[in-house]
N, C-alpha and C positions, 0 to 999 in steps of 0.2 A: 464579419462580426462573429463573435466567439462568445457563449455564454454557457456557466457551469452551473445545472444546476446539484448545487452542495447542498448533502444530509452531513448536519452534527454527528462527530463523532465517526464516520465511516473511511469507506475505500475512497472517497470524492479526496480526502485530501492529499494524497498521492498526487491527482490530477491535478489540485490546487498549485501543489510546489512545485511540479513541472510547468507549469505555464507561468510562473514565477520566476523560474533558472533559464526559461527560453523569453524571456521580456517580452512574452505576446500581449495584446492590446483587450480584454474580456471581460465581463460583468459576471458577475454572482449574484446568483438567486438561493438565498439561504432555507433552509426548512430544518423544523424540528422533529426530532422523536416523539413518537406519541412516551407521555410522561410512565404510562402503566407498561405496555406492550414492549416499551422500545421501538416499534418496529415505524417505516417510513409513513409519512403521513399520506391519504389518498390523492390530493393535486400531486403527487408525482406520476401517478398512473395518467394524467392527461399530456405526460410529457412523452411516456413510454410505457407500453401496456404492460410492464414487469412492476412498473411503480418503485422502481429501487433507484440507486443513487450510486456509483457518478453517472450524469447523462451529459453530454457535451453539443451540445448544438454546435454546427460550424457553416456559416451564413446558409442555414435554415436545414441544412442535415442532422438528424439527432445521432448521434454514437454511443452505445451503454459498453459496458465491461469497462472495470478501469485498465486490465490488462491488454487490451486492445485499443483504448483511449491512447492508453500511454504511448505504445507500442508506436501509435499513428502521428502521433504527435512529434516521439521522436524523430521518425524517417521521413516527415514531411517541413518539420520550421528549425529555423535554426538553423540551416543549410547542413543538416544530420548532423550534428555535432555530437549529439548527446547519446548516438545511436553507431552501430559497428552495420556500417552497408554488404550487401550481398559481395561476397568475394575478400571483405577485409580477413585477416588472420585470427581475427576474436570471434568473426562471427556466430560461433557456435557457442564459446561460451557467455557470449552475451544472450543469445535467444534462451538457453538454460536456464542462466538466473532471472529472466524477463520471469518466461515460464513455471519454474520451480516455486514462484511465491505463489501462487495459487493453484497450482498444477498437483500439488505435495505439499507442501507444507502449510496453509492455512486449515487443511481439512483437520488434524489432529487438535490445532490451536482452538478451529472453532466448538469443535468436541468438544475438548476443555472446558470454555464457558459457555456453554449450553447444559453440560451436565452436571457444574457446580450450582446451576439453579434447582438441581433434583434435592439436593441435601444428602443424607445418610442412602437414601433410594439411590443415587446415583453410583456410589463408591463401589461397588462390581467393577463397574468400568474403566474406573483410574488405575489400574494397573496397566491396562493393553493402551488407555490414552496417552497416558506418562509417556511409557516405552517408545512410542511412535512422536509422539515430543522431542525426546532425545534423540531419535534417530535422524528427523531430519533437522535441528537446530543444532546438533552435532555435529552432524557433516557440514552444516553452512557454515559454523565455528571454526571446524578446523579447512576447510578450501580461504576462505578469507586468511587463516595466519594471521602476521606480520602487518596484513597490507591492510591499508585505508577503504577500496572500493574492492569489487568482484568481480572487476572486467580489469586485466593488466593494469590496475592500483591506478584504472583512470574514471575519474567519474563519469557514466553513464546512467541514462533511465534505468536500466536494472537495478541501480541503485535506488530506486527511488520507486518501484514496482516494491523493492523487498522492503522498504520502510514501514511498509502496514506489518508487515508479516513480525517484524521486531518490537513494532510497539504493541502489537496482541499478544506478541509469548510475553511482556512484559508486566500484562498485569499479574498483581500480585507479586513481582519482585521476580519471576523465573527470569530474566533475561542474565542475571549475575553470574547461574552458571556458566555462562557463556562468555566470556570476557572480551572475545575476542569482537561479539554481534556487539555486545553493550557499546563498546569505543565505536565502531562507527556506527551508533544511532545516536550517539553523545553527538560526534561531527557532524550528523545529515541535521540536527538541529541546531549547530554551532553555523548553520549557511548562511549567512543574507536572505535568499532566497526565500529559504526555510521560513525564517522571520517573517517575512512579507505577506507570506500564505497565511500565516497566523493572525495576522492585521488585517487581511481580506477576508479570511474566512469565520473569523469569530473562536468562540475558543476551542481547546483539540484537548482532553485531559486522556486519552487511549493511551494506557500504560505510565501513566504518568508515577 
């Protein structure tokens, strides 16, 4: 038995779409943001003492991180499908981009909207945030090129690790510089899958 519990709006839905693209069998327990704070409501601290979101129960094991949700999900269902095994040829660049979404590149992103809540007090900082913006949504720009996904143009969970990471630089329209992130975050939402997470989970407006 497999149960997510999902916070609106966060890292949970990563998790959602891959248990979506792997046709596992699982319930959703939804929760809100607190309206003022944003932040998770306190019945998730009875799930796990961080009280954040994703947490993954798997017949009565809790799992947090979604980078490690994901991570485990991939190498265990689906007979790896979605995952590059010890010894495959990718393997390294797939553990990267698993990693590089949260490793590097969500810390700048989250700056960003943490310190557009400061206002005019905050603007010191957008210069060295920008900078670190472009640097590493730059390089994910130009590693992708041409191609569809970020493991040999084949879709794996890395791809779907780096989906948070594109619809946060998105708010506010930054993802345009990027043309190459924009087309496959247009595709990872063009999924079936994609879709179905959206219908389980309720609605997702992050970078919309």
């Amino acid at each position: 038995m497999i149960i997510l519990h999902h916070l609106e709006e966060s890292r949970s839905q990563r998790v959602l779409w891959l248990l979506e693209e792997l046709g596992l069998p699982y319930e959703v327990k939804r929760y809100a943001r607190d309206p003022k704070t944003r932040l998770a409501p306190p019945e998730l601290k009875a799930i796990h003492p961080l009280g954040k979101s994703p947490v993954l129960a798997v017949n009565g094991r809790v799992l947090a991180e979604s980078g490690a949700i994901v991570e485990y999900l991939a190498e265990t269902e689906g007979n790896g499908a979605l995952a590059a095994p010890p010894g495959h040829s990718n393997r390294g660049d797939y553990l990267y981009w698993l990693h590089f979404a949260e490793g590097s590149a969500m810390l700048p992103i989250l700056m960003m909207l943490y310190v557009s809540r400061l206002g005019e007090a905050g603007a010191p900082l957008h210069p060295r945030i920008y900078s670190e913006i472009d640097n590493h949504l730059g390089h994910a720009n130009a590693a992708l090129g041409a191609r569809d996904y970020f493991v040999d143009d084949t879709f794996t969970a890395a791809d779907v690790q780096m989906s948070f990471v594109l619809d946060a630089a998105n708010v506010g329209g930054r993802l345009a510089q990027y043309p190459n992130l924009a087309r496959a975050r247009a595709l990872n939402q063009s999924r079936p899958a994609y879709l179905r997470a959206l219908e389980r989970g309720g609605p997702y407006k992050m970078g919309a």
